[in-house]
C-alpha positions as CSV (number, residue, x, y, z in Angstrom):
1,X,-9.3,-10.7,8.2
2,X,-8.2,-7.7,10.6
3,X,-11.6,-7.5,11.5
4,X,-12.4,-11.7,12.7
5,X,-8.9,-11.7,13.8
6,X,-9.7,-9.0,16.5
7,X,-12.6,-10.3,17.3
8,X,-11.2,-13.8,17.9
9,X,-8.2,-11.9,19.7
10,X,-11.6,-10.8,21.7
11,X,-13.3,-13.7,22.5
12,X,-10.2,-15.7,23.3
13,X,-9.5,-13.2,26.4
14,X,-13.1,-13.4,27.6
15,X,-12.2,-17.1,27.7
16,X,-9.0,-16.6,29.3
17,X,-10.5,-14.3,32.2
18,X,-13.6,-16.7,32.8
19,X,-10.9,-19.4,33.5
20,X,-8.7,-17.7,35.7
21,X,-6.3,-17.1,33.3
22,X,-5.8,-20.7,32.1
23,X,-4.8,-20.7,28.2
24,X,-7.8,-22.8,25.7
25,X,-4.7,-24.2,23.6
26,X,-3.6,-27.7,25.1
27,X,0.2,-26.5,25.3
28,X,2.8,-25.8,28.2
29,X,3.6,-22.6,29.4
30,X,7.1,-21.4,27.9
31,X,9.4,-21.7,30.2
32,X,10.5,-18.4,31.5
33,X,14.7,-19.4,31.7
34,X,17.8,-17.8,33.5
35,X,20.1,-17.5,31.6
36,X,23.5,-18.9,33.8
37,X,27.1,-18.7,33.5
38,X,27.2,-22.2,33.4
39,X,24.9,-22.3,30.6
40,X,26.6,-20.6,28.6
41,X,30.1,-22.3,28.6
42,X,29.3,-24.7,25.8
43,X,28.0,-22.3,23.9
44,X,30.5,-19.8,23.8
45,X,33.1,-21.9,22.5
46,X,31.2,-22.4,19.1
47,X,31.4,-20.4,16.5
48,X,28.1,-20.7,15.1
49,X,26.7,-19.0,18.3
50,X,26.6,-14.9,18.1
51,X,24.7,-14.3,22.0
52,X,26.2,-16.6,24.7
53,X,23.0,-15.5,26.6
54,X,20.7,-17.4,24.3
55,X,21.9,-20.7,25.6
56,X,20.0,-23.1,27.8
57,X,16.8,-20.8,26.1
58,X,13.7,-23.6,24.8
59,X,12.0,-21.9,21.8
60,X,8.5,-23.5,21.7
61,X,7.9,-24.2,17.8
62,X,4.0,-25.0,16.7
63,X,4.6,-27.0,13.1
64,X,1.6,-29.0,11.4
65,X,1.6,-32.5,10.1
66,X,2.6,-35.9,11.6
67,X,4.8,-37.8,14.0
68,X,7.2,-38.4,11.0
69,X,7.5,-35.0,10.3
70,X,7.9,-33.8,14.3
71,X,10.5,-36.7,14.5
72,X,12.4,-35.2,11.4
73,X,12.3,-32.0,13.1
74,X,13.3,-32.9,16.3
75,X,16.4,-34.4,14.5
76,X,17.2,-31.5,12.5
77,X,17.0,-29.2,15.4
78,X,19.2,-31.9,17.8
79,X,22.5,-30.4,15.9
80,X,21.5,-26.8,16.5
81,X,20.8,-27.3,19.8
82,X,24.1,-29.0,20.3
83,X,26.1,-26.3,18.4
84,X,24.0,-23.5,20.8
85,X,22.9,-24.9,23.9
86,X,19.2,-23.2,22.3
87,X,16.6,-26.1,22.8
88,X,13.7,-26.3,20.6
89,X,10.2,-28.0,21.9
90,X,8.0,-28.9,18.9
91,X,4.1,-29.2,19.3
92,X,2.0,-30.6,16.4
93,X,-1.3,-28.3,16.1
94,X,-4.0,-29.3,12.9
95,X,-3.3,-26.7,10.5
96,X,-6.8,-25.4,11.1
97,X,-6.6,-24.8,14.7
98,X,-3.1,-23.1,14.2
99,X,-4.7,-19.4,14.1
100,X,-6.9,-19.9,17.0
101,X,-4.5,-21.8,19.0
102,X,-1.8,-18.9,17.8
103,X,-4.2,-15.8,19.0
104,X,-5.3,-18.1,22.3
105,X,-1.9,-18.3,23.1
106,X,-1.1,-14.4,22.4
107,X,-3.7,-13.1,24.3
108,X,-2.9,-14.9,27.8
109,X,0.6,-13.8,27.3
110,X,1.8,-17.0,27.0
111,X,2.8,-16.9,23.1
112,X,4.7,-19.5,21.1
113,X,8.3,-18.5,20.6
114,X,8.0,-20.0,16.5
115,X,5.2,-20.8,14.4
116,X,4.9,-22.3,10.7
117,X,2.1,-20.5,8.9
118,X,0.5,-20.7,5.9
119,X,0.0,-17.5,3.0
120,X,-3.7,-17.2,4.4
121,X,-3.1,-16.9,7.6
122,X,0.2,-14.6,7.7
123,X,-1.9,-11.1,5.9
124,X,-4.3,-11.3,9.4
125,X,-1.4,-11.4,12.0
126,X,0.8,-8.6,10.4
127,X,-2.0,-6.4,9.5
128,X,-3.0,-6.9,13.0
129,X,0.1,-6.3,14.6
130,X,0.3,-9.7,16.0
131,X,3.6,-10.5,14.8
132,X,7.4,-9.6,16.0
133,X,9.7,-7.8,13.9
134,X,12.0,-10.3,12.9
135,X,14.1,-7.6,10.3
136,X,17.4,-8.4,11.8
137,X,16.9,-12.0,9.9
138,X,17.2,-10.0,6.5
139,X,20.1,-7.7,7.9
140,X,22.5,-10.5,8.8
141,X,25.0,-10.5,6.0
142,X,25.8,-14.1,6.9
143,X,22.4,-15.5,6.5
144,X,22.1,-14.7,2.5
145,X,18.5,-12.8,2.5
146,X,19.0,-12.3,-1.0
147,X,19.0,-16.1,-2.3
148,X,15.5,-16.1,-1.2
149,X,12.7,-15.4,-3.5
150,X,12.6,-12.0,-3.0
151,X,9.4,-11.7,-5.2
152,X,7.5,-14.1,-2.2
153,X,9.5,-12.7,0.8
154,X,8.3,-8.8,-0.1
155,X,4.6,-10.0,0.4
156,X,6.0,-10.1,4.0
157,X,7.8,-6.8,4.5
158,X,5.7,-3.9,5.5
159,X,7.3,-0.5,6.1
160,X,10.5,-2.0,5.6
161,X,10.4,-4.6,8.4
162,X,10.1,-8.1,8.0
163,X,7.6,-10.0,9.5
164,X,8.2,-14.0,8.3
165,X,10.8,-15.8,6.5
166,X,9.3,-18.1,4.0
167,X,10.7,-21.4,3.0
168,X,9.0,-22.8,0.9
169,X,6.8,-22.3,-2.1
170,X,5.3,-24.3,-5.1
171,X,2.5,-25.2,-7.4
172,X,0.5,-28.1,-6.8
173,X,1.5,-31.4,-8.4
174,X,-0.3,-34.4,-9.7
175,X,1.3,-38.0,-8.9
176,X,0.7,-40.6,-10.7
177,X,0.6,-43.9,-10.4
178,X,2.4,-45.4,-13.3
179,X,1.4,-49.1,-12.7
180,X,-1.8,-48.4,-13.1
181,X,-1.0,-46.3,-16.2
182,X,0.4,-49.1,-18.0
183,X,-2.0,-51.5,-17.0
184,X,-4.8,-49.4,-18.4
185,X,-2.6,-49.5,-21.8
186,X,-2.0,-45.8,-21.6
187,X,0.2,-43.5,-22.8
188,X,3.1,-41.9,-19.9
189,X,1.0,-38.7,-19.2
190,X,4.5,-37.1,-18.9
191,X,5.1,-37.4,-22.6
192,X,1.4,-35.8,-23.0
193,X,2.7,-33.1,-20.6
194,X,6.0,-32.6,-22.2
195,X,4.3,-32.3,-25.7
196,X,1.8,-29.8,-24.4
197,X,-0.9,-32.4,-24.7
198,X,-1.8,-33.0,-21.3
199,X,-5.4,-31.6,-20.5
200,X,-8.4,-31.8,-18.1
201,X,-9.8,-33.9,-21.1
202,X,-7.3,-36.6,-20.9
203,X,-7.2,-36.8,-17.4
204,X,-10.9,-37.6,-17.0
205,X,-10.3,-39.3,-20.2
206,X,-7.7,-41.8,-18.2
207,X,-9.5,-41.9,-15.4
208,X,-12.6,-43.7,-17.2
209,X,-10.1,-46.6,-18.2
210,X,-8.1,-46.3,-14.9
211,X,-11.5,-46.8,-12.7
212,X,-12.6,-50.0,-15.1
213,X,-9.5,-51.9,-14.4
214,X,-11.4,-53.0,-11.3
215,X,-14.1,-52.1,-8.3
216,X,-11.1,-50.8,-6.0
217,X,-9.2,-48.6,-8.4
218,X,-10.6,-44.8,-9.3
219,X,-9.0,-42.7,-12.0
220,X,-8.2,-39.5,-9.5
221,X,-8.8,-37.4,-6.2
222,X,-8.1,-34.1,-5.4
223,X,-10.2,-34.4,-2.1
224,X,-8.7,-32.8,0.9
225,X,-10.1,-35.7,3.2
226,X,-9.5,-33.3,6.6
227,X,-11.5,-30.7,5.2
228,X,-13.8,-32.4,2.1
229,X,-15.4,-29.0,1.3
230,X,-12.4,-27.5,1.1
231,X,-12.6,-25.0,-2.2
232,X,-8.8,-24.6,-2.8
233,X,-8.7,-27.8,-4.2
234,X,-10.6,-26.3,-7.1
235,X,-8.5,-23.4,-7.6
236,X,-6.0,-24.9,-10.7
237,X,-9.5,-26.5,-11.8
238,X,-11.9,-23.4,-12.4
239,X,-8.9,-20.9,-13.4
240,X,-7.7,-23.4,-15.9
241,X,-11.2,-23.5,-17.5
242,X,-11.6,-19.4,-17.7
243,X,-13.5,-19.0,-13.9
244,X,-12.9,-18.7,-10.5
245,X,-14.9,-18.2,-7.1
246,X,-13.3,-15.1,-6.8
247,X,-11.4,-12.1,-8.5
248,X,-7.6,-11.3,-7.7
249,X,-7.9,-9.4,-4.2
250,X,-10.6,-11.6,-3.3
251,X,-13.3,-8.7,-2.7
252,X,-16.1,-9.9,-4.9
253,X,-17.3,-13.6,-5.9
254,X,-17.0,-14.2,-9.6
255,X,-17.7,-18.0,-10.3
256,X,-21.3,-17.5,-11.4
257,X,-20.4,-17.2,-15.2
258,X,-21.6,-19.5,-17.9
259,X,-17.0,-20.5,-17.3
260,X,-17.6,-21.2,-13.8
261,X,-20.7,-23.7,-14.0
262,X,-19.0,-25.6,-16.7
263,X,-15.9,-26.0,-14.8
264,X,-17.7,-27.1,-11.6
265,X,-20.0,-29.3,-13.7
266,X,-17.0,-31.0,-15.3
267,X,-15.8,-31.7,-11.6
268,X,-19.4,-33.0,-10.1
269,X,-19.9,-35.3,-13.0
270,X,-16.6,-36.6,-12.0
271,X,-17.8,-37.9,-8.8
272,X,-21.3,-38.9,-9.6
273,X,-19.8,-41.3,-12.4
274,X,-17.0,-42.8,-9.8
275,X,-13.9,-41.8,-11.6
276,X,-13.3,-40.0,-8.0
277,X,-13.5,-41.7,-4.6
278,X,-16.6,-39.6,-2.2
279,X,-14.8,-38.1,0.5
280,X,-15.8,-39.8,3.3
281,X,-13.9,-43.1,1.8
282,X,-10.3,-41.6,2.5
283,X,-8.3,-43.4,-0.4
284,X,-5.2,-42.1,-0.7
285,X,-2.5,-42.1,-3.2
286,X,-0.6,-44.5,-1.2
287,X,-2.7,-47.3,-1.2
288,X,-2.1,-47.8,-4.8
289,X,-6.1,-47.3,-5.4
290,X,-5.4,-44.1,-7.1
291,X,-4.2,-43.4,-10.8
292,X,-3.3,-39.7,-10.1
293,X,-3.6,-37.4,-7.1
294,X,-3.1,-33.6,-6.6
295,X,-0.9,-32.3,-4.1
296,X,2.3,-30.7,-2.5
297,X,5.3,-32.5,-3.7
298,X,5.7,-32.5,0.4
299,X,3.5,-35.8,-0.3
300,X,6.7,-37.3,-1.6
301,X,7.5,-37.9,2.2
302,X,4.5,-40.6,2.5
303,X,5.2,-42.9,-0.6
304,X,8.9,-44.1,0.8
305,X,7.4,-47.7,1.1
306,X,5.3,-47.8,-1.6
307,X,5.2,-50.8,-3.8
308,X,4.1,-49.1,-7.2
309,X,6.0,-47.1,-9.6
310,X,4.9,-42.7,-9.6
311,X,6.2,-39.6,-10.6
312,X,4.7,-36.3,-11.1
313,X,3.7,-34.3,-13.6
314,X,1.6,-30.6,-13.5
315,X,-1.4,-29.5,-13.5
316,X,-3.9,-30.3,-16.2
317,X,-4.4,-27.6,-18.8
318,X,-7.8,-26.3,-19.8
319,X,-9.5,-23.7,-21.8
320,X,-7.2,-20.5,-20.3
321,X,-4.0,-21.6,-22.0
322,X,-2.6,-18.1,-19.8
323,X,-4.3,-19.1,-16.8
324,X,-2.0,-18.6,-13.5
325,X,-1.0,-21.5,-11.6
326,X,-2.2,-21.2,-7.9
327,X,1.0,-21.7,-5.1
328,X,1.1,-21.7,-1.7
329,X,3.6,-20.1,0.7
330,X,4.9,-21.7,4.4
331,X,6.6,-19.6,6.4
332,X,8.1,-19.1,10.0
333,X,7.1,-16.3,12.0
334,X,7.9,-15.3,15.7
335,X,4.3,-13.9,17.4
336,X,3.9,-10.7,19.3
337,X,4.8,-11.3,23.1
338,X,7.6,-14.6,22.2
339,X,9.4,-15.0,25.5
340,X,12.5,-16.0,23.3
341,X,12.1,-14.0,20.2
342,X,16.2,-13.4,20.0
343,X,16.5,-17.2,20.3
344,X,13.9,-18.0,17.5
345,X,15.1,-15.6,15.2
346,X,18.1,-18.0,15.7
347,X,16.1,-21.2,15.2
348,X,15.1,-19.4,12.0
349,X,18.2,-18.4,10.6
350,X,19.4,-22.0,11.0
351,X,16.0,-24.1,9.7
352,X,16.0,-22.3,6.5
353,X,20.1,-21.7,6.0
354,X,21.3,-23.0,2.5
355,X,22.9,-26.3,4.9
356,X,19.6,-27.0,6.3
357,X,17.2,-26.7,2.9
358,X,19.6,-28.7,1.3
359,X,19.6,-31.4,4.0
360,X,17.7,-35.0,2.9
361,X,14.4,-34.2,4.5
362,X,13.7,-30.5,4.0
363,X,15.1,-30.7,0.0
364,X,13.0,-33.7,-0.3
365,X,9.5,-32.8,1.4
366,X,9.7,-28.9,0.2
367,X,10.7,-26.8,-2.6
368,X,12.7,-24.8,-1.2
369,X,12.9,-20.5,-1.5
370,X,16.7,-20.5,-1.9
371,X,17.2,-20.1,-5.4
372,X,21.1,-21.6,-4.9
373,X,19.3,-24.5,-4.1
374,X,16.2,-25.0,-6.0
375,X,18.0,-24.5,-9.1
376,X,20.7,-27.1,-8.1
377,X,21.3,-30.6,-9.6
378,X,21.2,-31.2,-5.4
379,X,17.8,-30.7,-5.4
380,X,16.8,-32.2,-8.9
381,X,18.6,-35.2,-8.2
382,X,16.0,-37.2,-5.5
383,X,16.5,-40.5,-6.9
384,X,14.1,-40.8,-10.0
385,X,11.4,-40.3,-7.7
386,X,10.4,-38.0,-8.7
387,X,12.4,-37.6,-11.5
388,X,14.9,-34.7,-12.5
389,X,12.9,-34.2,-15.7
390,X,9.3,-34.3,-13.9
391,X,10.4,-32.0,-11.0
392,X,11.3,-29.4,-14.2
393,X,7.9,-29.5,-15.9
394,X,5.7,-30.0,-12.7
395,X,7.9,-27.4,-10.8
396,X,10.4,-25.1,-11.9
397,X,8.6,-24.3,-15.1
398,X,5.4,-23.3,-13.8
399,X,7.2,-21.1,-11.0
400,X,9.2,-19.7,-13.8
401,X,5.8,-18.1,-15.6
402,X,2.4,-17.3,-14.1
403,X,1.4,-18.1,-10.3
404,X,-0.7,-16.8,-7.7
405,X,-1.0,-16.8,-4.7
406,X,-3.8,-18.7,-3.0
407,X,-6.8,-15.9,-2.3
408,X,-6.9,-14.5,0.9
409,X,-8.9,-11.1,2.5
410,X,-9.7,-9.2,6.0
411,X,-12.9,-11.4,6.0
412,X,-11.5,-14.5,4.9
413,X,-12.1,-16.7,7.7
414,X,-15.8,-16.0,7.2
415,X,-16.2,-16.3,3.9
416,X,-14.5,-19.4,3.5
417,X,-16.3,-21.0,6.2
418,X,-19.8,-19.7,4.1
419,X,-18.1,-20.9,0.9
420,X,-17.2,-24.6,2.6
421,X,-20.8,-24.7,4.0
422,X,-22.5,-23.7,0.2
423,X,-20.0,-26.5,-1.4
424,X,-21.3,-29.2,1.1
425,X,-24.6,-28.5,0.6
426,X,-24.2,-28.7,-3.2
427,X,-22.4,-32.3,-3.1
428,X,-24.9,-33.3,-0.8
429,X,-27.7,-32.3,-4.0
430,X,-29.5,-29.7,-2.1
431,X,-29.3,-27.5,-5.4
432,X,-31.6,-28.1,-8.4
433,X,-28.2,-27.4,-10.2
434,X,-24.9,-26.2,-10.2
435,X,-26.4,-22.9,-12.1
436,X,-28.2,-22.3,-9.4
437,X,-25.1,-23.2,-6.6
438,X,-23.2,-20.0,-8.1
439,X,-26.0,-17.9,-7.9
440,X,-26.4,-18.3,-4.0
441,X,-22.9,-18.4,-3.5
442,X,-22.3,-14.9,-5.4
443,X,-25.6,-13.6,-3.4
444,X,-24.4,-15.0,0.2
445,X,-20.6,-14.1,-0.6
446,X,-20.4,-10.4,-1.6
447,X,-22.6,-9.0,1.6
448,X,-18.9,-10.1,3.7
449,X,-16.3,-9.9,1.0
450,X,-17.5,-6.0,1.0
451,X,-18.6,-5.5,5.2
């Protein structure tokens, strides 16, 4: 990635200097603040503020997702602001467009102050020297460093400075709808889970029964509707059945083994037979069309009005009883050139303090890193949905044993792009066969894993 994010570092300043300078990220320009003895007054009276001069500062925070989640935000971040006169202005940027937006910004000097990234795009900024050295985060005795998973935080330390605080951190989950479970007359997969029992076989198993309860209903989706040719979504799937598209370090393409098309076959016959919605259709879990779903327990936040029964349970087992179960990692970093870095470190410190992670929203919508908390009846108490006993065995027991994280390279931008454009083209049927999807894959994918 060093190498795509220089060169995007590249083009975005041609595009700055061809338009006089004018940013190509639809944001405002941080606000470049005095600091006042006036501003300062309310401030310095409290005593969760440690720099009087940070007051009446506006960190500019880029976070993805929805209104719902910017308004929970913007509530969360009222009380800091009130206890340290230290403003926060969140902006809602696609997940996608968050690296381009990021480097856009960073280039015409005009960087956001606070920026929630995910574990592929964090390697490219800090090997590229595109993020601040926020180590004074994991020096502050007060903040508690150590209750963090230390295991996922060293992944962003390099030469003993630290470069993000991650917050949160978890396997994927299946939902399930448990309406449509019982009107299909089968067994509580979370008693098939619980005995061990609970396979890729009995999921597409369920799903034939699920999907013949009526024309509306399917038995699953894993789609990622904003990106349908998204090939994380297969990750649990192909390493579960002994494959996977690429090795460890992601330097060399490996799913063109006899593993690989057996485990993408499974997954095509899947949608050809209707137990899975197409992706262009956009049924979600939510519309109670859906017997099971896999996602980030964050989905938990969505399904507040619901009318059906769910809970969760974990991913499907397959053929590699010992395969590793693939986790993601948010984190918050502060990029190179943040007008306000001292004040963002601060909005740091105070989003992911054990108060905050433990707070309704953020406990409930992430698994948090803070062990104090994550191993807390606080946190396994969310109301039987999902239950104590699901969030055990679809959570802390997979993130107890083998995970991974999601792949990631210098070139990964490129070759996921290539890999997205090879997986459309094989759900579309251009291939004789999925035998002969691998092959091109392996032969298009190695030339950039190994530029």
């Amino acid at each position: 990635m060093k190498k795509v994010l220089a060169a995007l570092l590249t083009m975005c300043m041609m595009l700055t200097l061809s338009s006089c300078g004018q940013t190509t990220a639809p944001t405002k320009e941080p606000t470049k603040e005095t600091t006042t003895k006036e501003s300062t007054t309310k401030e310095s009276t409290t005593k969760e503020s440690s720099d009087s001069k940070l007051s009446g500062q506006t960190v500019s925070m880029v976070i993805w997702g929805n209104d719902n989640r910017k308004a929970s935000y913007d509530k969360l971040f009222a009380d800091f602001t009130e206890k340290t006169g230290i403003k926060v202005e969140i902006t809602l940027v696609p997940l996608e467009e968050i690296v381009t937006k990021t480097s856009a910004q960073i280039v015409a000097g005009q960087s956001y102050d606070m920026v929630w990234m995910s574990e592929a795009m964090l390697p490219q900024f800090i090997t590229t020297g595109n993020l601040e050295d926020i180590s004074d985060i994991m020096n502050d005795k007060d903040y508690d460093f150590s209750d963090l998973s230390q295991s996922v935080c060293a992944n962003y330390i390099m030469d003993g400075k630290l470069y993000a605080v991650p917050f949160t951190s978890s396997p994927r989950v299946w939902f399930y709808n448990k309406d449509l479970i019982a009107q299909a007359g089968l067994e509580d997969p979370y008693e098939l889970a619980a005995k061990g029992e609970w396979t890729y076989e009995k999921l597409i198993e369920m799903s034939k029964k699920i999907s013949a309860l009526n024309d509306s209903t399917y038995g699953f989706s894993i789609w990622n509707y904003q990106s349908p040719n998204d090939w994380n979504i297969l990750l649990d799937w192909t390493w579960s059945n002994g494959a996977s598209f690429f090795n460890e370090n992601m330097s060399t393409c490996t799913i063109n083994t006899p593993e690989g098309i057996a485990a993408l076959d499974m997954y095509k016959q899947c949608i050809e037979s209707g137990l899975t919605p197409t992706p262009d259709s956009s049924v979600d879990f939510a519309s109670g069309q859906l017997g099971f779903t896999r996602n980030t327990i964050s989905l938990k936040g969505t399904l507040g009005d619901v009318n059906f029964n769910w809970d969760i349970i974990p991913n499907p087992s397959g053929s590699d009883k010992n395969a590793p179960v693939a986790v993601g990692v948010a984190a918050y970093v502060v990029p190179k050139g943040a007008l306000h870095k001292e004040a963002a470190m601060e909005a740091i410190k105070y989003i992911t303090s054990k108060e905050m992670m433990s707070s309704d929203f953020l406990i409930s919508s992430f698994s948090p890193l803070r062990a104090s908390i994550l191993n807390s009846e606080r946190y396994l108490d969310q109301g039987g949905r999902p239950s104590s006993e699901a969030l055990k065995l679809a959570i802390l027991k997979p993130m107890s044993g083998s995970t991974r994280l999601y792949p990631t390279c210098d070139f990964y931008d490129e070759a996921d792009l290539k890999t997205k454009e090879i997986l459309s083209a094989w759900y579309a049927g251009a291939y004789a066969d999925t035998a002969a999807m691998v092959a091109d894959m392996e032969a298009q994918l190695n030339p950039i894993l190994n530029q």
